[in-house]
N, C-alpha and C positions, 0 to 999 in steps of 0.2 A: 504494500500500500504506500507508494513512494508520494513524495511530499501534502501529506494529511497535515493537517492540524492536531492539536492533542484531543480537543474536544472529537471530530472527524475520525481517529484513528481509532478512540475510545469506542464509537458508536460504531463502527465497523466492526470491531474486535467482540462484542457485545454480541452484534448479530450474529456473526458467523459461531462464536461459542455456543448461542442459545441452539443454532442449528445443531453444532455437533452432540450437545447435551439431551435435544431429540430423536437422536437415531437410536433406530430400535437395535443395536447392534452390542453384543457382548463385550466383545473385545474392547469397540469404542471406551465405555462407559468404565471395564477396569483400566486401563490407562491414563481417563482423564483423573479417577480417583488415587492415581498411583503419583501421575503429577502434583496434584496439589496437597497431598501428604506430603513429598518432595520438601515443600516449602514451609512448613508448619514449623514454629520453633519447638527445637527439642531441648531445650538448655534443663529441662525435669528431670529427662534421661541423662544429662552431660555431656550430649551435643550441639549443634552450633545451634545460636538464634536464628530465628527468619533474615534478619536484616543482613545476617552474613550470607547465610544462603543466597536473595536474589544478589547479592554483588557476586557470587558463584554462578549463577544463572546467567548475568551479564555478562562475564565474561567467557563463558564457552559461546553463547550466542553470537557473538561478537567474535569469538574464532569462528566460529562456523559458518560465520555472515550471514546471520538470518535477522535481518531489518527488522520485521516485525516482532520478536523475540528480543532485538534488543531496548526497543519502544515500550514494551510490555515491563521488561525488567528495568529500566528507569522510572519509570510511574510508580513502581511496587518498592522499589527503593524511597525515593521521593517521600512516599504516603509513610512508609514505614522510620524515617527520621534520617533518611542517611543526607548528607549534604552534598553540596553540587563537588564538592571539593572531594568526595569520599567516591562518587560515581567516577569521575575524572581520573582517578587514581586507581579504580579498578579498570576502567579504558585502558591507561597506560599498562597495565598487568596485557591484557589481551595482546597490547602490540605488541610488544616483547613476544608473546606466547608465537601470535599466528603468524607477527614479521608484517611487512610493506603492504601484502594483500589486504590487509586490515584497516588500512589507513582510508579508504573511504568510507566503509562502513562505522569508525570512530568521528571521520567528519558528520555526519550524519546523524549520530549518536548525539555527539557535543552540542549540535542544534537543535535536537529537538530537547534535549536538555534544559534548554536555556527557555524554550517556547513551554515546555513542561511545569518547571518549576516557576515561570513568570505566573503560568494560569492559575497554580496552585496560590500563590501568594495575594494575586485578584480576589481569589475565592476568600482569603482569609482575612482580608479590611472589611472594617463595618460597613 
C-alpha cells in the first residue's frame, strides 16, 4: 500500500484483516492466533515485553522488506510508548542486518514515522 496516509493505511489494514479474520478457513485462523500471541508481553513468564517484541517485529520486517509490516510495527510501537528515537535505532539494527537493500524501505519507514507519530500527537491536544 505505497504512499497511504496513517489514517489511509490504518483503514486499509483494518479491512483486509476483518477479511482475513472471516474466512472460514483453519489454518487461516490458527496463524492469525499464533501471530498475535507473538506479541503479547510475556515479562510474567520472564520474557520480553510487547514493546521489545514489535521493535523485533520491525526489524525483521524491515529485512525482509515488507512495507506494510513495517507501517504496522511503527504504529504498535508508537501506541505502545517506544519513541521516535527508539524506532530509529531499531531501523539502524535492520540496516546493519539486511545491508544497502534496506535503505529504501528504512527511507520509507522514517516517513511515515514522522507522519505516524505527528497524527498521534494531533490526536492527543485538547
Amino acid at each position: 500500500m505505497p504512499d497511504l496516509t496513517p489514517h489511509q493505511f490504518s483503514a486499509e489494514r483494518t479491512k483486509g484483516q476483518q477479511r482475513l479474520l472471516d474466512a472460514d478457513h483453519l489454518g487461516i485462523k490458527r496463524f492469525l492466533r499464533l501471530d498475535a500471541a507473538a506479541y503479547e508481553d510475556a515479562t510474567a513468564d520472564g520474557g520480553l515485553d510487547a514493546p521489545t517484541k514489535e521493535l523485533l517485529g520491525l526489524v525483521a520486517s524491515a529485512v525482509l522488506r515488507c512495507d506494510d509490516c513495517i507501517r504496522y510495527h511503527i504504529e504498535q510501537c508508537i501506541r505502545l510508548g517506544l519513541t521516535k528515537k527508539q524506532v530509529e535505532d531499531a531501523m539502524h539494527v535492520a540496516l546493519v542486518v539486511g545491508g544497502s537493500i534496506v535503505v529504501p524501505h528504512a527511507r520509507r519507514a522514517l516517513l511515515y514515522l514522522d507522519a505516524f507519530a505527528e497524527q498521534q500527537a494531533y490526536r492527543r491536544e485538547p
